[in-house]
Steps between C-alpha positions, in 0.01 A plus 500: 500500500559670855697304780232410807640622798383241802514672875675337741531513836811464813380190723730705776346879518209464296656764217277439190624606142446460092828684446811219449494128617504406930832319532428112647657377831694177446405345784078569543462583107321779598498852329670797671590841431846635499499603820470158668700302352883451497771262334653234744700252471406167625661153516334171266525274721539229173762681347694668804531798293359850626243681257372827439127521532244782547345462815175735646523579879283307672681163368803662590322615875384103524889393462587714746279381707571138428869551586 
């Protein structure tokens, strides 16, 4: 039994592939290449702890903007 490989596409540039698995932004839950996305570490607010999360570029363009 072969192993179905399902494209996917980056929400960000539009970068379409069947070759691996799009990586998910923690914040939109939307899937994005390699490219556009980074690790960050943000505070929980209910904890008061920082944590690492993946996070694409345009959530991390919207904080900036926010700020």
């Amino acid at each position: 039994m072969s192993e179905e490989k399902s494209p996917w596409m980056c929400h960000v540039c539009d970068y379409r592939s069947t070759i691996g698995e799009g990586i998910i932004c923690d914040e939109c839950f939307m899937l994005t290449c390699n490219e556009h996305i980074t690790t960050a570490t943000v505070l929980n607010e209910a904890s008061g702890l920082y944590e690492l999360k993946k996070i694409c570029v345009e959530c991390q363009f919207k904080k900036t903007l926010n700020q």
